[in-house]
SERO-4910 file (N, C-alpha, C, O; in steps of 0.05 Angstrom, whole numbers):
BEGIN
 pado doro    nc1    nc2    nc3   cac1   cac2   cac3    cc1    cc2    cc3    oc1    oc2    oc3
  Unk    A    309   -142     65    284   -154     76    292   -180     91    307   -197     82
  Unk    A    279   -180    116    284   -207    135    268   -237    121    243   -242    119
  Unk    A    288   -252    113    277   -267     99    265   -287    120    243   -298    117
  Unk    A    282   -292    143    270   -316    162    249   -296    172    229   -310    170
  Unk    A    242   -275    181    208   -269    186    194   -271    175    171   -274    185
  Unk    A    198   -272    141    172   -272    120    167   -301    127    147   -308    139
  Unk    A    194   -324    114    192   -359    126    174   -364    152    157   -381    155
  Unk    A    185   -341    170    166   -356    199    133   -350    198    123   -357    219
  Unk    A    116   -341    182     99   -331    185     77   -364    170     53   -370    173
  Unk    A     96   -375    158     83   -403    150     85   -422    158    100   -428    176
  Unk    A     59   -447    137     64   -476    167     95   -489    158    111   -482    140
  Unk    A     97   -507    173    124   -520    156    129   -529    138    149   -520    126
  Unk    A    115   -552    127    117   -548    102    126   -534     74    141   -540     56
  Unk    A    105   -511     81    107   -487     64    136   -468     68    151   -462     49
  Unk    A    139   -464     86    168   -450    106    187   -469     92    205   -456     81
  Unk    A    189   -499     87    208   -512     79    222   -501     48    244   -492     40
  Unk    A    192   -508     36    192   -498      4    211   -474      4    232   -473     -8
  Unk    A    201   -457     19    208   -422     18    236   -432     16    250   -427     -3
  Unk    A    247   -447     41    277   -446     43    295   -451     29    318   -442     29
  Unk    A    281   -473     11    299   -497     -5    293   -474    -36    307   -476    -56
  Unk    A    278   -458    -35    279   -449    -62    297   -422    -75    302   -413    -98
  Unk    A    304   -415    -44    331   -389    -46    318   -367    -58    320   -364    -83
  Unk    A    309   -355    -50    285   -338    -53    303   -316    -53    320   -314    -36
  Unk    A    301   -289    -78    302   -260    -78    280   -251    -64    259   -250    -77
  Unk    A    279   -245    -40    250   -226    -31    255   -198    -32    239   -185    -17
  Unk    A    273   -182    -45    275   -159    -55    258   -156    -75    247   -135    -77
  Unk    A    251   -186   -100    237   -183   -124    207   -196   -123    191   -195   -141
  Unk    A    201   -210    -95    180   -222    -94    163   -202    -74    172   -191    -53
  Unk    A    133   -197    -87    118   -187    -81     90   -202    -68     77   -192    -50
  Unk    A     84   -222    -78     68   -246    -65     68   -267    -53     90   -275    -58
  Unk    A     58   -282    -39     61   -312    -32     30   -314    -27     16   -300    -12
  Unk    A     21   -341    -48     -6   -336    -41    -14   -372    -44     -4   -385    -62
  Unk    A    -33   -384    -23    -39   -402    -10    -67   -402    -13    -84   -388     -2
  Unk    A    -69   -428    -37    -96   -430    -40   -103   -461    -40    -89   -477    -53
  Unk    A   -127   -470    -24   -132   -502    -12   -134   -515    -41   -151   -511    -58
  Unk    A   -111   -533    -41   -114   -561    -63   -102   -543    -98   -108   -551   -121
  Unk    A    -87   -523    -91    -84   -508   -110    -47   -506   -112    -35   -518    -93
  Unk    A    -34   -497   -126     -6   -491   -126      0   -469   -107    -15   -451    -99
  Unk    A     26   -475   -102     26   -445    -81     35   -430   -105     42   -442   -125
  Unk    A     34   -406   -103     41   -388   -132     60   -365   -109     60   -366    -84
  Unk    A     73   -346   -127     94   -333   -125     88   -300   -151     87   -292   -174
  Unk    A     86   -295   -130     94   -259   -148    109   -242   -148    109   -222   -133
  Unk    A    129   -248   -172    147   -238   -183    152   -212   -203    142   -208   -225
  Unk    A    174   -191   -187    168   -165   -220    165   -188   -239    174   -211   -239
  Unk    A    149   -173   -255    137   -179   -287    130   -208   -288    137   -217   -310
  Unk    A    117   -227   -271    106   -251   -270     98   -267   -257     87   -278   -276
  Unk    A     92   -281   -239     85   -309   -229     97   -337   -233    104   -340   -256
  Unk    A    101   -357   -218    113   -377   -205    100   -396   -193     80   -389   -181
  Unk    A    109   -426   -191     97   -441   -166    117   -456   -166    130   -464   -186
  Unk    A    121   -465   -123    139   -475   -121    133   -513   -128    110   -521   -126
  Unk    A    149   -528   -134    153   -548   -138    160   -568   -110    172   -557    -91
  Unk    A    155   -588   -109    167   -606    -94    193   -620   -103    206   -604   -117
  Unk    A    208   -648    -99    235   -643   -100    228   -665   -123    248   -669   -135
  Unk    A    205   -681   -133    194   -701   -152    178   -679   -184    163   -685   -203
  Unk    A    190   -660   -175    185   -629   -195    147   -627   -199    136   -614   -217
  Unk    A    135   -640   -183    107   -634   -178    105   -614   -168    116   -613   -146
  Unk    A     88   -584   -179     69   -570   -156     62   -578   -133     50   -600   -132
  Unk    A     65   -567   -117     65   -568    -88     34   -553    -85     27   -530    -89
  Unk    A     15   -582    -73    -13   -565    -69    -23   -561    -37    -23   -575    -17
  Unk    A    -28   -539    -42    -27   -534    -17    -58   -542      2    -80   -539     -7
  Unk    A    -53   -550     25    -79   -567     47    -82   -540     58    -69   -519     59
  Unk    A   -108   -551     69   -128   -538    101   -108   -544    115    -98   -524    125
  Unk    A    -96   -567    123    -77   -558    142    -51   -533    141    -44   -519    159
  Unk    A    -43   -533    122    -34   -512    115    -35   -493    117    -16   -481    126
  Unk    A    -63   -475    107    -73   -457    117    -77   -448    156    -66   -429    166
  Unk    A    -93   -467    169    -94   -470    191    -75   -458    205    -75   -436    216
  Unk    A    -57   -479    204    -29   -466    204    -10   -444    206      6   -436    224
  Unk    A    -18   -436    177     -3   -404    168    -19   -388    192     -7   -375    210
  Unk    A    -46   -390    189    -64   -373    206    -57   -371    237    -57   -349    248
  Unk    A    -50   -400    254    -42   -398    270    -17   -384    284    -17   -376    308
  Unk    A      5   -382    266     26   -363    266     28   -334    259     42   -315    266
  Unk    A      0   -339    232      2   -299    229    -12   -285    259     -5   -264    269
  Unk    A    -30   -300    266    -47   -286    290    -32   -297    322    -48   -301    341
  Unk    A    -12   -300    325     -8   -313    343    -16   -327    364    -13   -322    388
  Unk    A    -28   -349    352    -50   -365    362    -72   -355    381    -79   -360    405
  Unk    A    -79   -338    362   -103   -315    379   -125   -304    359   -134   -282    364
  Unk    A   -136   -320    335   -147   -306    319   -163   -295    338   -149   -275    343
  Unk    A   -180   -292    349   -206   -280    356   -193   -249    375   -208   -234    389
  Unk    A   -161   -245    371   -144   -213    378   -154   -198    356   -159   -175    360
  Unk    A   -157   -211    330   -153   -207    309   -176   -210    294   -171   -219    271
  Unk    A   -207   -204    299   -230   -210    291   -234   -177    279   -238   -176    254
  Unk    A   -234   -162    287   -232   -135    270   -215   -129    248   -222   -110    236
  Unk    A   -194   -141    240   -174   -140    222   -186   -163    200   -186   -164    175
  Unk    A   -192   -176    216   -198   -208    195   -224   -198    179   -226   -202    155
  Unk    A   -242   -185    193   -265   -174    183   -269   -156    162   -288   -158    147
  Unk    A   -249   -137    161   -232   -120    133   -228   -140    107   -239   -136     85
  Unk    A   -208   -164    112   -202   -179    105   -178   -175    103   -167   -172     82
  Unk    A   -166   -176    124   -139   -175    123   -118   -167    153   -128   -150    168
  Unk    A    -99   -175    158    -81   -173    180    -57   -169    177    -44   -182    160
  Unk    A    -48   -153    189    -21   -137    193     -3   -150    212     -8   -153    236
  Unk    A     23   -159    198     42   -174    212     64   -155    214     64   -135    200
  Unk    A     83   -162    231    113   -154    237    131   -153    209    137   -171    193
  Unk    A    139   -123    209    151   -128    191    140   -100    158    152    -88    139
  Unk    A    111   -101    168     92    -83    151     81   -100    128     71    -91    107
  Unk    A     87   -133    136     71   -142    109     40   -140    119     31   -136    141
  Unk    A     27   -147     90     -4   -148    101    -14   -179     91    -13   -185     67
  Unk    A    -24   -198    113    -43   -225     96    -68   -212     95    -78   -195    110
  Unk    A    -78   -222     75   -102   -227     56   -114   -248     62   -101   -268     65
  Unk    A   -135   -250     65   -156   -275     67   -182   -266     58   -194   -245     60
  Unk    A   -188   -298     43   -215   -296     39   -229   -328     48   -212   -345     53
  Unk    A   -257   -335     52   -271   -354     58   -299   -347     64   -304   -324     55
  Unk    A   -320   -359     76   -344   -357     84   -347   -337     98   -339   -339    121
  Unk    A   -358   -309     89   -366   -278     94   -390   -289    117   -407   -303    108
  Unk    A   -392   -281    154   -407   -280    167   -424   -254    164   -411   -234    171
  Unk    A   -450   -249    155   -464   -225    167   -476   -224    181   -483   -245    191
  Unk    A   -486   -199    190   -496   -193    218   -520   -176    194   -506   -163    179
  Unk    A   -543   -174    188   -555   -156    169   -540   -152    141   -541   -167    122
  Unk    A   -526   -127    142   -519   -111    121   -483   -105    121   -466    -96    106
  Unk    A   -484   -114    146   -457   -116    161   -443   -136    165   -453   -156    174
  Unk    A   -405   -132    154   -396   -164    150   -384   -166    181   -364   -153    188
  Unk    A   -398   -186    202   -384   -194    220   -365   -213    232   -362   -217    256
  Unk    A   -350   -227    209   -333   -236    208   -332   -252    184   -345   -245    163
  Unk    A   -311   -281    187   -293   -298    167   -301   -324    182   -303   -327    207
  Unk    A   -304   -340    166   -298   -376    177   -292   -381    150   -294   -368    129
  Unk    A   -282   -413    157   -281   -425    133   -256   -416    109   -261   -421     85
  Unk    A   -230   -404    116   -210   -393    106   -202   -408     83   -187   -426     91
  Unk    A   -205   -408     59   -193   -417     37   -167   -403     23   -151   -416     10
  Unk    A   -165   -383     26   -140   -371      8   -124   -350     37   -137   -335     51
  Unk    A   -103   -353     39    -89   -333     49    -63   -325     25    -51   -341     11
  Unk    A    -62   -296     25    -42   -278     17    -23   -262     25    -28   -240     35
  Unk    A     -1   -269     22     22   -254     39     33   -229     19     47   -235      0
  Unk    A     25   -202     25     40   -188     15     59   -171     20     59   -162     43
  Unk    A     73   -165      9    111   -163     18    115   -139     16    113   -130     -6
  Unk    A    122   -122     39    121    -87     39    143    -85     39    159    -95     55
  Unk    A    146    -69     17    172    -64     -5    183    -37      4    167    -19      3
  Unk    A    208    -31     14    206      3     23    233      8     15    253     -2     27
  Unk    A    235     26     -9    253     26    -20    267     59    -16    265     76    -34
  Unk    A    277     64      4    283     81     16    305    106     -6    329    101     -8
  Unk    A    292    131    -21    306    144    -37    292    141    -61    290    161    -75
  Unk    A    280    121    -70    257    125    -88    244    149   -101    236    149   -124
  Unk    A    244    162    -89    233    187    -91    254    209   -104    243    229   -113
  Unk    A    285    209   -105    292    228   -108    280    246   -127    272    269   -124
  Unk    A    279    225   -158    281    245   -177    256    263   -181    257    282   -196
  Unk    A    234    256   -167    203    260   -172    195    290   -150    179    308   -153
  Unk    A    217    280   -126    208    313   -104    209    339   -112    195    357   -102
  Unk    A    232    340   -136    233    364   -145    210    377   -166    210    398   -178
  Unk    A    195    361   -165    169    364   -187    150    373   -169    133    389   -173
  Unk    A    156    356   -140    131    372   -133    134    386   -105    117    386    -88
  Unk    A    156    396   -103    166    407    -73    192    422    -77    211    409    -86
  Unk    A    193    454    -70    201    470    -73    211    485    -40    201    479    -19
  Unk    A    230    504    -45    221    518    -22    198    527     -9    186    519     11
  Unk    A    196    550    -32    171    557    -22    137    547    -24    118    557    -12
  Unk    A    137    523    -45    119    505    -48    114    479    -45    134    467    -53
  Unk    A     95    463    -36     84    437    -34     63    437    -58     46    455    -56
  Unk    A     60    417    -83     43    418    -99     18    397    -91     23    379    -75
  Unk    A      0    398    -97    -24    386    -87    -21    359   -107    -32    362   -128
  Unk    A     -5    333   -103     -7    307   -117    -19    285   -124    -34    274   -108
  Unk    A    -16    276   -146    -37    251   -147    -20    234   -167    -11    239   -190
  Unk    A    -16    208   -146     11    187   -172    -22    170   -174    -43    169   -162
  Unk    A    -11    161   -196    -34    139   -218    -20    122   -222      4    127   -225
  Unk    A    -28     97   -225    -18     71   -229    -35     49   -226    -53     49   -209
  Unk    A    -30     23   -248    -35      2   -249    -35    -13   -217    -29      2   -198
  Unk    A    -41    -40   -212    -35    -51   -186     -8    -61   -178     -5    -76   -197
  Unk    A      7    -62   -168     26    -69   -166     60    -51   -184     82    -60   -191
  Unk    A     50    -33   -185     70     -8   -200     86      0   -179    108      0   -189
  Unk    A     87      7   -156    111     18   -143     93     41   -136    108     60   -130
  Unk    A     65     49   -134     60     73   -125     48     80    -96     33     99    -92
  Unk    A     56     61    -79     53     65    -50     74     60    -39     75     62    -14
  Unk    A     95     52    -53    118     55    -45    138     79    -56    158     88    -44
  Unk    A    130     85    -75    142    117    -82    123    142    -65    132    164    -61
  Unk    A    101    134    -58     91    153    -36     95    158    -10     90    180      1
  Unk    A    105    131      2    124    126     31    149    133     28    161    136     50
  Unk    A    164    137      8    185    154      2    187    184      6    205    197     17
  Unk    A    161    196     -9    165    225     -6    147    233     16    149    257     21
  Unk    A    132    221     28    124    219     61    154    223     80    163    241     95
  Unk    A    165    198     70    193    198     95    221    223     83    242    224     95
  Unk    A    216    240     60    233    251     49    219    287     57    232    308     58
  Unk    A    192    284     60    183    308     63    185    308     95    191    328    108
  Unk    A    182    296    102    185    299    137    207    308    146    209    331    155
  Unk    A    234    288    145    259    287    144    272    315    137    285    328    154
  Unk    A    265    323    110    273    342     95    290    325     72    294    301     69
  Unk    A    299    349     57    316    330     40    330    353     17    315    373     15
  Unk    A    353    354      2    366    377     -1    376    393     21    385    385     42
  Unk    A    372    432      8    365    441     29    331    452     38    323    474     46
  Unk    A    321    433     36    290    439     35    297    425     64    311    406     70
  Unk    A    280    444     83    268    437    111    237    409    110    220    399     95
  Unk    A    246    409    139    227    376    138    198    396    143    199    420    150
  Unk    A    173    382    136    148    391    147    134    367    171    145    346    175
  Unk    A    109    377    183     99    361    190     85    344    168     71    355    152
  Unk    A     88    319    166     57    309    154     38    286    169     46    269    185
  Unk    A     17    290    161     -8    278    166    -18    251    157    -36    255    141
  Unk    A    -12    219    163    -22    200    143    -47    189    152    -53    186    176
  Unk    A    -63    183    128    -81    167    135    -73    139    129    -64    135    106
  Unk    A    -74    118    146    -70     87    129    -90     75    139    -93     65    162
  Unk    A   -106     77    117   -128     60    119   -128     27    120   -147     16    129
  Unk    A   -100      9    108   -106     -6    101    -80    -24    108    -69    -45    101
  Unk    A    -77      1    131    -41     -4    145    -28    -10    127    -20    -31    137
  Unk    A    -12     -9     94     10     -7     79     29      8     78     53      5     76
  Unk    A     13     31     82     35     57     82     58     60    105     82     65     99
  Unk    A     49     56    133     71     50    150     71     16    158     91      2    162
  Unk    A     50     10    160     53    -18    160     57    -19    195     77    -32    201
  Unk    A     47    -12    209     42    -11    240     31    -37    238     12    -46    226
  Unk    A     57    -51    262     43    -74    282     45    -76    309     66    -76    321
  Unk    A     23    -79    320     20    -70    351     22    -42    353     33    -36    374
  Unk    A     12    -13    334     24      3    340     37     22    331     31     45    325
  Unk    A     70      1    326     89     20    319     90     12    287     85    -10    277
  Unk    A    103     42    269    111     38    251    128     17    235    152     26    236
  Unk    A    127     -6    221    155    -21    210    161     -1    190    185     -5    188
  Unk    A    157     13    177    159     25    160    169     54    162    153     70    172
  Unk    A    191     64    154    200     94    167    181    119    147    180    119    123
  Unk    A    171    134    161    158    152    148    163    186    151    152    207    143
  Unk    A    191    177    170    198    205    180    194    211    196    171    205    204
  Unk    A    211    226    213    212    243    236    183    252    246    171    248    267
  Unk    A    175    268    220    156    290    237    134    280    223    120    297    211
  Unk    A    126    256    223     96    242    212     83    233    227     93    213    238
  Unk    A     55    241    235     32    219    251     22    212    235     20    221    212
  Unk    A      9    184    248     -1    173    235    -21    159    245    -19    152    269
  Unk    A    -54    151    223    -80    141    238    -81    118    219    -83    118    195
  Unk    A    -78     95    239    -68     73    228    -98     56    227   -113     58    246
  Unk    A   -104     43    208   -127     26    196   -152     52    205   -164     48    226
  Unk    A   -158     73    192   -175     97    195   -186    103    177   -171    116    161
  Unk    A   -217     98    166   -221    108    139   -212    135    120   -218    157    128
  Unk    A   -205    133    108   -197    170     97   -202    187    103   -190    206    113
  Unk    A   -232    183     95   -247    217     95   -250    217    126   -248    241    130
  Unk    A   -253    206    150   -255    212    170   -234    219    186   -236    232    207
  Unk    A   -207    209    174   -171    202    182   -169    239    162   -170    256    180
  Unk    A   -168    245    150   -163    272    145   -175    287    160   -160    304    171
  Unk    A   -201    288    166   -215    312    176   -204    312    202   -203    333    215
  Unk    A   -196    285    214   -183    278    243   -160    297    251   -158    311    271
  Unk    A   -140    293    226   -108    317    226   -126    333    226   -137    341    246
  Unk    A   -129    337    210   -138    373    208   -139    389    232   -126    410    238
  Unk    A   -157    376    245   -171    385    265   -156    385    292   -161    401    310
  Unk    A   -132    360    293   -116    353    320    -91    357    311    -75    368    327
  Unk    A    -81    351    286    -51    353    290    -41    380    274    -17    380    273
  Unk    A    -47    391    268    -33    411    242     -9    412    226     13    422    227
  Unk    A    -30    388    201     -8    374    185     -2    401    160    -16    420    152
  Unk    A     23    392    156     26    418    128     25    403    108     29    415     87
  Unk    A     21    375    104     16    356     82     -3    338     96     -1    329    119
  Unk    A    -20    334     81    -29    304     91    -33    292     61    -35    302     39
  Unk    A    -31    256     77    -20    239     49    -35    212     58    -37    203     81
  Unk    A    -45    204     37    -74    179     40    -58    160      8    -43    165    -11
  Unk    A    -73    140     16    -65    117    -10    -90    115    -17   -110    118     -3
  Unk    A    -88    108    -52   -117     98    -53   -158    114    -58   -181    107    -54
  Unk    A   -145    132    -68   -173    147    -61   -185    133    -79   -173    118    -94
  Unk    A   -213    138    -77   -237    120    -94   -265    118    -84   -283    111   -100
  Unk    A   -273    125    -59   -293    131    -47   -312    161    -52   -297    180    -55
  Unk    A   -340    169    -53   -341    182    -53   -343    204    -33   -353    226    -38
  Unk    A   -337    200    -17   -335    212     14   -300    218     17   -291    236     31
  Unk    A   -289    203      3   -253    213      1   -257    245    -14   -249    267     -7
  Unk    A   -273    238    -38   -267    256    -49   -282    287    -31   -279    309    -41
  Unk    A   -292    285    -14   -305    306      0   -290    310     20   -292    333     28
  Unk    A   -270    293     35   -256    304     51   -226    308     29   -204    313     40
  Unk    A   -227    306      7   -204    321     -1   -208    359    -11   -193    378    -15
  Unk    A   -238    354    -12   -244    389    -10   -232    398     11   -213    415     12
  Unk    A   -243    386     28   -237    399     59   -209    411     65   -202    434     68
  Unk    A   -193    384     65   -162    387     56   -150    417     51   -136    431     65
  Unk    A   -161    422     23   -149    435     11   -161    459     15   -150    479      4
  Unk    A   -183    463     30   -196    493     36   -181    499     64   -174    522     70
  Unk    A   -178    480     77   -163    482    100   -129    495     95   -122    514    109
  Unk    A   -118    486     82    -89    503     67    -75    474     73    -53    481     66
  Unk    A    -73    460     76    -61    435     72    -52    422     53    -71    414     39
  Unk    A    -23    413     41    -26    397     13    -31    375     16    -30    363     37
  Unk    A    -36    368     -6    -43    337     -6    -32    327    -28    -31    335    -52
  Unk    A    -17    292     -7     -8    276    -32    -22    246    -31    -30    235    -11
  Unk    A    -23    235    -58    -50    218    -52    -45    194    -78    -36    203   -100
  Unk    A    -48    181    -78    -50    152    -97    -76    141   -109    -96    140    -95
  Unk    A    -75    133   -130   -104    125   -141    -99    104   -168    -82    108   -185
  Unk    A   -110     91   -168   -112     67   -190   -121     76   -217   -143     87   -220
  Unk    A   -100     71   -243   -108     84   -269    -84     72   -284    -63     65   -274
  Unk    A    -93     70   -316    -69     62   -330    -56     82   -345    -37     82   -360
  Unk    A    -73    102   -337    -70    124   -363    -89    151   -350   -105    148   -332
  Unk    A    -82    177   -362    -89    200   -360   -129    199   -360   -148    206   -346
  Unk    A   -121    179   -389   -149    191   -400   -165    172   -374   -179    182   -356
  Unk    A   -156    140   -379   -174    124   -363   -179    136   -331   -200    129   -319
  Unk    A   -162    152   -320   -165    155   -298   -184    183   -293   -197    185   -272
  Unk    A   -186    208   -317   -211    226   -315   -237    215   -324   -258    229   -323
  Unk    A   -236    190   -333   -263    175   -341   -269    170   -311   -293    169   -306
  Unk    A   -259    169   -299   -281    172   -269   -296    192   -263   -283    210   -272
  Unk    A   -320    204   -252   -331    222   -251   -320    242   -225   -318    266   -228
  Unk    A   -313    228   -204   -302    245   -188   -268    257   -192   -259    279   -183
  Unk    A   -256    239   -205   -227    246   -219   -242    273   -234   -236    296   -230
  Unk    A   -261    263   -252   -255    287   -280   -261    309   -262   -245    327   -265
  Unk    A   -283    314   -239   -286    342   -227   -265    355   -207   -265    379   -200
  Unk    A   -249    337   -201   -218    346   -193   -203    364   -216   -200    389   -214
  Unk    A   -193    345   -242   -192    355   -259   -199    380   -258   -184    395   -245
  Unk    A   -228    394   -271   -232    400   -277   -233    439   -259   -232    462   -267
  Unk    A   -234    427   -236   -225    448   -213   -199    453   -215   -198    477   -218
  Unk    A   -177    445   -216   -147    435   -219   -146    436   -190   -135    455   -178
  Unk    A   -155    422   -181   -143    408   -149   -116    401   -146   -103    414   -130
  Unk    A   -106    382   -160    -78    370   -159    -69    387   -180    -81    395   -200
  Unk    A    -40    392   -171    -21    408   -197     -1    386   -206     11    385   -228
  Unk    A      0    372   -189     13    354   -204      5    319   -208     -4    301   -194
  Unk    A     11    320   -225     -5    291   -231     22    266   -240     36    270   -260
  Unk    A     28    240   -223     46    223   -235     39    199   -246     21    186   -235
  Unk    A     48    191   -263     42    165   -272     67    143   -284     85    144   -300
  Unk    A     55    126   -265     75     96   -268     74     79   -290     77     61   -273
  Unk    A     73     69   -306     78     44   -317     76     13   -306     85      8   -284
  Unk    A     65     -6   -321     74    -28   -317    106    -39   -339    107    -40   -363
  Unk    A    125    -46   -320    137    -62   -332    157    -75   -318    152    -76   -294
  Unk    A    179    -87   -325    188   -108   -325    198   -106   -281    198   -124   -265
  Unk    A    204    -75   -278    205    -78   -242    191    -48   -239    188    -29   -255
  Unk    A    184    -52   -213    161    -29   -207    174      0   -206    198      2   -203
  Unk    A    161     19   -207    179     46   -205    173     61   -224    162     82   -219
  Unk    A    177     53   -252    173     71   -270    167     90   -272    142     91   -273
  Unk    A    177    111   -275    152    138   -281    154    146   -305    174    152   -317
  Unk    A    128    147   -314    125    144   -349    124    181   -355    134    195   -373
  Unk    A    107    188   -332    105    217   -343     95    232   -317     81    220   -300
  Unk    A    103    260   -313     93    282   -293     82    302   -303     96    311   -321
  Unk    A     56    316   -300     40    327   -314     28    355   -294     19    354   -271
  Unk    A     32    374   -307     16    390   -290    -20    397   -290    -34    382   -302
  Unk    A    -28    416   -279    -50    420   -276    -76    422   -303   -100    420   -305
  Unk    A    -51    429   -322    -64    436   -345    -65    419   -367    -77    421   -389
  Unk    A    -43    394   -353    -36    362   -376    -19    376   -388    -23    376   -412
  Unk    A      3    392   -381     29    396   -397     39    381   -388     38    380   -363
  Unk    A     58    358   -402     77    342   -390    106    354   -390    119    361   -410
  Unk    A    116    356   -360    144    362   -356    161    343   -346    183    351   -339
  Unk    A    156    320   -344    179    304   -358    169    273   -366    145    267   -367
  Unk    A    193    253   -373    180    228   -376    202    211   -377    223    220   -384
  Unk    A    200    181   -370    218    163   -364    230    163   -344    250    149   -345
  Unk    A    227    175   -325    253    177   -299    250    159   -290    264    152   -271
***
């Protein structure tokens, strides 16, 4: 990871701290900037704040912010009024800032941000091979299994999904590459700035970059002829209707969703009727602990578990 691009993206100040503190950004997953508050630091398995050189917290100003803002948008917020409006902007590199402050509406509709109090830098982790031990669970010669990894926030499961994105494309063994299909709704998955991919996702992957799901699937379908398509995040109920589609269409699908556990995650109503259809044949689940990755258990259609700990 380029440590002077993550540094350049702040005011000076803050960029100083970063420098003087010798930073692992292999293990840091946050940098988060909040007015008159500590800067804090997210670390596998914890949190941090940097100090000044009088061992005080370092609190961070509106100028500060200002600042950061000025360099994430290249002194152009108003390039950047559709992104900011999400709540959030895509920098070089595939990280994503976060912001929050004074919500403008237009009616019912958020038409923008003023008044910026917190910005969040988060750090796109791409741990290239990730995936080995897990493809064989769900990718065969002659099969693609219909997937769903589960995980806490911050577990490693959009980065173990950009793995077997860039491993199913590619190919890998002697398994031939396929096309696949992404949706990134929320630009993480390739992490496109201006565009292009920072993030490798393989040879033979398109991709519809900041595209809601259910509209970004039915999009492949229809224009590219994906033999996988792969979304982060489902949770909407309109996802779950274009994942019918998906799969009536002959398409597999691999897909990410927030859960701590088997059970907690069919206590959703649209999970349990997946379930209950057996949509996905395979099901993964991460763990929280001490560094992200874990895979606690792989489960098939029927909740037989075929393996655990990898």
């Amino acid at each position: 990871m380029d440590a002077n691009q993550i540094q350049n993206l702040f005011a000076s100040n803050v960029r100083q701290l970063l420098v003087d503190a010798d930073l692992d950004y292999d293990k840091l997953y946050e940098i988060r900037l909040r007015v008159g508050r500590p800067l804090f630091l997210t670390y596998d398995g914890g949190e941090c704040f940097l100090r000044q050189k009088d061992t005080e917290p370092y609190l961070v100003t509106r100028e500060d912010l200002k600042e950061t803002l000025e360099y994430v948008s290249g002194y152009s917020l108003y390039a950047y009024e559709d992104e900011i409006r999400q709540g959030f902007l895509s920098v070089q590199g595939g990280h994503r800032v976060g912001v929050t402050g004074k919500v403008i509406l237009d009616g019912n509709h958020i038409r923008g941000m003023k008044y910026i109090s917190c910005i969040n830098v988060r750090l796109a982790h791409e741990i290239q091979g990730c995936a080995e031990e897990v493809l064989p669970y769900i990718q065969t010669r002659e099969q693609i299994m219909h997937t769903l990894i589960v995980s806490p926030p911050r577990c490693g499961k959009t980065t173990l999904l950009r793995d077997i994105i860039r491993q199913m494309s590619n190919g890998w063994g002697n398994i031939s590459g396929v096309t696949v299909g992404v949706v990134d709704e929320r630009s993480e998955l390739a992490g496109c700035y201006q565009g292009i991919p920072q993030n490798d996702l393989g040879m033979r992957t398109d991709i519809l970059d900041g595209c809601p799901k259910a509209e970004g699937m039915q999009m492949l379908i229809r224009s590219m002829s994906p033999v996988v398509v792969a979304v982060d995040e489902l949770g909407k109920e309109e996802d779950f209707k274009a994942v019918e589609s998906v799969i009536h269409c002959g398409c597999r699908l691999i897909a990410t969703a927030h859960g701590a556990s088997m059970e907690e995650t069919l206590s959703q109503p649209f999970f349990r009727k997946l379930w209950e259809a057996r949509v996905f044949q395979r099901y993964i689940f991460l763990g929280k602990h001490e560094r992200a990755g874990i895979v606690e258990g792989i489960y098939d259609e029927n909740g037989k578990c075929l393996c655990t700990g990898l």
